[in-house]
C-alpha positions in Angstrom: 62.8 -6.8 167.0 64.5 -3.7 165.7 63.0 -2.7 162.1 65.6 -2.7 159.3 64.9 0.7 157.7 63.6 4.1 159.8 62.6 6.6 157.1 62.0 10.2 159.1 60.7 12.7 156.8 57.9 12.3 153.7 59.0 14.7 151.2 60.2 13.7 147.6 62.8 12.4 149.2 61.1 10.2 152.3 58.7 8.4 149.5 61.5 7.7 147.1 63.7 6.2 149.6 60.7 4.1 150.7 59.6 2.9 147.6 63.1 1.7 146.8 63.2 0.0 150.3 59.8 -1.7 150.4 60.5 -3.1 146.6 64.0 -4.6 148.2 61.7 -6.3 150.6 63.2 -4.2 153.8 59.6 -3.6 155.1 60.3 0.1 156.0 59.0 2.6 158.1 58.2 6.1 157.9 57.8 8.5 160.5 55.9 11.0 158.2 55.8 14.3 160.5 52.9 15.6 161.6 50.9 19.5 161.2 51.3 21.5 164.5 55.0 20.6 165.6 57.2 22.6 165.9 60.6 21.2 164.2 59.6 22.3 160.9 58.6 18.7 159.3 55.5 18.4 157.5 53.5 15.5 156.1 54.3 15.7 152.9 56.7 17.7 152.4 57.2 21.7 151.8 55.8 20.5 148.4 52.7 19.7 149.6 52.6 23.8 150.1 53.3 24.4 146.3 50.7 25.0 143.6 51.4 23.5 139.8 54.9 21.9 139.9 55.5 22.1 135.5 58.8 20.8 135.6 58.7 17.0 137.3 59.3 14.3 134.7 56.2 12.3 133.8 53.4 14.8 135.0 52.7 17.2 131.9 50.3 19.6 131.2 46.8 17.9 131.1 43.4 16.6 132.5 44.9 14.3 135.7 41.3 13.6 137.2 40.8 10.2 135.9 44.6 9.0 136.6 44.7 10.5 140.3 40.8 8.6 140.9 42.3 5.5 140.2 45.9 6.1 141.5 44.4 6.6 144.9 42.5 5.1 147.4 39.6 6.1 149.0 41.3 6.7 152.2 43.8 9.1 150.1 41.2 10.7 148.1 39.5 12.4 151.4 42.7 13.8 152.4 43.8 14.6 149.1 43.3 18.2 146.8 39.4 17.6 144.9 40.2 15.7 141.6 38.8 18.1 139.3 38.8 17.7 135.1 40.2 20.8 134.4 43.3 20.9 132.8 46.6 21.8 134.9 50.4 20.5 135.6 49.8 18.1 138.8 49.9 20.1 141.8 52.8 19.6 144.7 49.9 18.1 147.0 48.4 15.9 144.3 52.1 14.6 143.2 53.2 14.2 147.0 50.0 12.3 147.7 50.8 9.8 144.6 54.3 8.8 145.9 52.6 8.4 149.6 50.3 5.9 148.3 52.6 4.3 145.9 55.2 4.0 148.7 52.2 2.1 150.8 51.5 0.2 147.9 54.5 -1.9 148.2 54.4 -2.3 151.9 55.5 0.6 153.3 54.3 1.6 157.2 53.5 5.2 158.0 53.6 6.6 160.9 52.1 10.7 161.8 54.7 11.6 164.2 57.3 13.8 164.6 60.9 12.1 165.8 61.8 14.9 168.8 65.6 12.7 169.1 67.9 9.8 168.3 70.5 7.8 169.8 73.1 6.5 167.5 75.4 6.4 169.7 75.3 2.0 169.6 73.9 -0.5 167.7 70.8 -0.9 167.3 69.9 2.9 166.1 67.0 4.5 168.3 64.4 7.2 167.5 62.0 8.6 169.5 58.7 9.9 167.8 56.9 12.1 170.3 53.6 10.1 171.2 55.4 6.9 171.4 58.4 4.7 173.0 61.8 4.4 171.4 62.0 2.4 168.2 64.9 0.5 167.6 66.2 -0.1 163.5 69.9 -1.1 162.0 69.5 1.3 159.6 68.3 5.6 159.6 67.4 7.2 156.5 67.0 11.1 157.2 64.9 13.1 154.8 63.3 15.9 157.0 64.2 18.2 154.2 64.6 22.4 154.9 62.6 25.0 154.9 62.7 28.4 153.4 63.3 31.5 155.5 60.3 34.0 155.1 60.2 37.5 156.5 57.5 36.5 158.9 54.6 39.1 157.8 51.0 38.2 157.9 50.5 38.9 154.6 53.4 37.1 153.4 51.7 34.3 154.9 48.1 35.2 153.3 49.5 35.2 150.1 51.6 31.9 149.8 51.1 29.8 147.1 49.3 33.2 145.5 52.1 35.1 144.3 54.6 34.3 147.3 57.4 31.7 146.6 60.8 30.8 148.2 61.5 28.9 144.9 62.1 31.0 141.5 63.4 27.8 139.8 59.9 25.9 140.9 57.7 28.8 140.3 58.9 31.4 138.2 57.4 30.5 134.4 54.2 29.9 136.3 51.4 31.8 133.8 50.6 34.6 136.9 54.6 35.7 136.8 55.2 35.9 132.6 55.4 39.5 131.3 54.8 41.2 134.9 57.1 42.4 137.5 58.5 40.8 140.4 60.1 41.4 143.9 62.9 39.1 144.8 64.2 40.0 148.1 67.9 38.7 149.5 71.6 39.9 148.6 73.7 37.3 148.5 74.6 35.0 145.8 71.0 32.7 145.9 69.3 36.3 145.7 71.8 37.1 142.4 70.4 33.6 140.7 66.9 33.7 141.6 66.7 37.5 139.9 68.5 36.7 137.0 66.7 33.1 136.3 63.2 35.6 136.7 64.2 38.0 133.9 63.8 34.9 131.8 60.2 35.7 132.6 59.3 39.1 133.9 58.8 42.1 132.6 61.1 43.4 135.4 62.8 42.8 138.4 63.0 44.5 141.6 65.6 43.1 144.2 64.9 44.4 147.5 67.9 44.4 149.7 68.4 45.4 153.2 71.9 47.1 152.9 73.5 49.6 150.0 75.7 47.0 148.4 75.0 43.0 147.9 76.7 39.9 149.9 77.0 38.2 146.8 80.7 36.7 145.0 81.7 40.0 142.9 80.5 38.2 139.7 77.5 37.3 140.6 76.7 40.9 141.7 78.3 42.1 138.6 76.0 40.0 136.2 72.7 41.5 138.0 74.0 45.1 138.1 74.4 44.5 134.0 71.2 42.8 133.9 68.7 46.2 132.3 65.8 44.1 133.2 67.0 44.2 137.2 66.3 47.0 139.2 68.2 47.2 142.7 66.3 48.6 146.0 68.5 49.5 148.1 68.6 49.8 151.9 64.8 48.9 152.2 62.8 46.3 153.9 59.5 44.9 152.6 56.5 45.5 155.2 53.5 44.5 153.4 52.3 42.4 150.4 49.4 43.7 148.7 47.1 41.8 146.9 43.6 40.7 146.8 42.0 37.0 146.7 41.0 37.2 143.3 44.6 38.8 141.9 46.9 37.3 144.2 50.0 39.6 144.5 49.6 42.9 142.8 52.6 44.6 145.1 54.7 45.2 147.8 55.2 48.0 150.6 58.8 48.6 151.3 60.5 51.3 153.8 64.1 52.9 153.4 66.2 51.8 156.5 68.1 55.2 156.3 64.9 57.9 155.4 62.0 55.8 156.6 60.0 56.5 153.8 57.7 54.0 152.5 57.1 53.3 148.5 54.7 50.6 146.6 56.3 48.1 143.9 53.7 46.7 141.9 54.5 43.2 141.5 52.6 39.9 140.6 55.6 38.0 142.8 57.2 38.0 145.5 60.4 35.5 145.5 62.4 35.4 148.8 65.8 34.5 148.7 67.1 35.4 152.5 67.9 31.5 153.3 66.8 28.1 153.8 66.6 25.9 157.9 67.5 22.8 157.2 65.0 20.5 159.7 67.8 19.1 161.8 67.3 20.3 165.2 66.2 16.8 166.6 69.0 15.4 166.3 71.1 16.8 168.9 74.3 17.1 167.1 74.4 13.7 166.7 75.8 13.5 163.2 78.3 15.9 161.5 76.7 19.0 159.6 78.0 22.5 157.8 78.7 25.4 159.3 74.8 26.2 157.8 73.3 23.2 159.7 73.2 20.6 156.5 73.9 16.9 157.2 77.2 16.4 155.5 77.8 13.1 153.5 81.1 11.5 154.3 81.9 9.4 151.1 81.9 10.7 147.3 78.9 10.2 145.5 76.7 7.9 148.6 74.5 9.4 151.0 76.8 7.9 154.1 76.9 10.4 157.0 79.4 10.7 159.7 77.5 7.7 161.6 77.4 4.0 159.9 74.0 3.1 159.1 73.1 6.4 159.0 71.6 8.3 155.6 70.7 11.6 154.8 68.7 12.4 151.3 66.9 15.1 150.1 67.3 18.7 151.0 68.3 18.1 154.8 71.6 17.0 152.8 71.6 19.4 150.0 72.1 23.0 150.0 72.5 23.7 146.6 69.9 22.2 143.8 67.2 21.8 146.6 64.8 20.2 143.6 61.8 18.0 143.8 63.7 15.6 141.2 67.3 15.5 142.7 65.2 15.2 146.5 63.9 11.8 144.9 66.8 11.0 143.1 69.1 10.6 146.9 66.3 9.3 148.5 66.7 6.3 145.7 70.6 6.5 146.8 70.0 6.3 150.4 67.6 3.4 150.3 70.2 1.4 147.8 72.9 2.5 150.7 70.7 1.1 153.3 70.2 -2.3 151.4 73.9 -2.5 150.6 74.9 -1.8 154.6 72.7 -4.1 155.9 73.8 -6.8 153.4 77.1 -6.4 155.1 75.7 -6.7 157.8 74.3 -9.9 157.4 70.7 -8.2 157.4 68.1 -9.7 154.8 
């Protein structure tokens, strides 16, 4: 018996989309992802990687310890961040592992898989997670989400969620960035916005750039060039990030392309802007995309994609807000979609 709903992916997205589907009685599925493999999905999300998230509706500032003790399970609470009662905006692994167990509150399946390919190519849909046999289902929501483009440096990596951030809009008025400055590195126009939403914050900007003039739309180079509180590097590469457990990121090493000399920025931040993947490589080209790899939807304001029962939400979709809140919000969409195609289909 095919299953009505296939959720792949467990971000913001995934959980919304299943929430909406289990409370419209479509007993869904989610293929959550799983740590290790290599196509980029997570459990959880690439929230689960981020520290305080200030700026998700219904989650401020405060002691959360006695509503996450009784919001979770005790199965959830072993995997889950310790519940302390210190006061703090709810993390990104605490607020993903509230929607997981609200979306298994109402029903919901999970699976910790990875899909590795699909077959839409007839009815019924087909997925294949990669310990298991094809699973059949009328309807596909996709909500692997993307992931952001990092330099690939060891101590980029050591210092992740310390002072390291692919997200300025998500991160930047956190407490460790106000008043200090802060390395942004890109050049084209997400590079221009990320700087100029920082200055906001910092005390100053440096934006590193690889080449001697920016990729960016004229006005959007024009408005940082303006901006006093923006410092350009120039043909330079970041090598290291300096920091220390304790501090986080104090600075960064950078080396001129053309002279070869290297130079320290101090910095409290480092905020890359060189890109985002979105986590669509499993399915084979199956369904129309971008020229950057995005799943495109094919009718104004749904989450349809070029294949009918077929739904993308959440970042996999969206290359331009890439938020928490508008990751949810489609993942709502898709699962209405889904409940509205398999009406007409005669599916209950």
């Amino acid at each position: 018996m095919p299953e009505r709903v296939v959720i792949i992916g467990s971000g913001p997205a995934g959980w919304a989309a299943a929430i909406y589907a289990a409370r419209a009685n479509l007993d869904p599925l989610v293929i959550e992802g799983m740590f290790g493999m290599s196509g980029g999905m997570v459990p959880l999300g690439q929230l689960y990687f981020t520290t305080e998230v200030e700026n998700y509706p219904g989650f401020p500032f405060g002691v959360l310890s006695q509503f996450l003790d009784t919001a979770l399970d005790d199965k959830e609470k072993q995997i889950a961040p310790p519940i302390t009662d210190e006061k703090h905006a709810v993390t990104g692994p605490e607020l993903m592992h509230l929607m997981r167990q609200q979306a298994k509150n109402f029903g919901t399946r999970v699976i910790s898989d990875e899909v590795v390919e699909v077959d839409f190519d007839s009815k019924p849909l087909r997925v294949k997670p990669s310990d298991g046999d094809w699973i059949e289902a009328h309807s596909v929501i996709i909500a692997t989400g993307a992931r952001a483009n990092y330099l690939g440096l060891e101590s980029e990596e050591k210092f992740k969620n310390g002072g390291v951030s692919a997200c300025a809009v998500c991160d930047g008025a956190l407490p460790r960035f106000r008043n200090k400055p802060l390395v942004v590195i890109g050049g084209g126009d997400s590079a221009m916005e990320e700087a100029t939403y920082l200055t906001k914050y910092a005390e100053k900007v440096y934006l590193v750039h690889r080449r001697d003039e920016f990729r960016a739309s004229p006005i959007m180079a024009e408005r940082v060039l303006n901006n006093p509180k923006i410092e350009p590097v120039w043909s330079h590469n970041v090598v290291e990030v300096l920091g220390s457990a304790e501090q986080g990121v104090t600075g960064v090493t950078v080396v001129g392309i053309k002279d070869g000399v290297t130079k320290e920025l101090p910095a409290s931040g480092m905020f890359l802007a060189i890109g985002h993947t979105p986590n669509t490589a499993f399915l084979g080209g199956k369904l129309d995309m971008n020229e950057a790899g995005y799943i495109r939807w094919t009718k104004p304001y749904r989450t349809n994609t070029s294949v009918d029962g077929v739904f993308a939400a959440g970042d996999v979709a969206d290359d331009y807000y890439r938020q928490a809140i508008t990751s949810a919000g489609t993942g709502c969409m898709a699962a209405l979609d889904a409940e509205r195609y398999l009406g007409d289909q005669g599916i209950h």
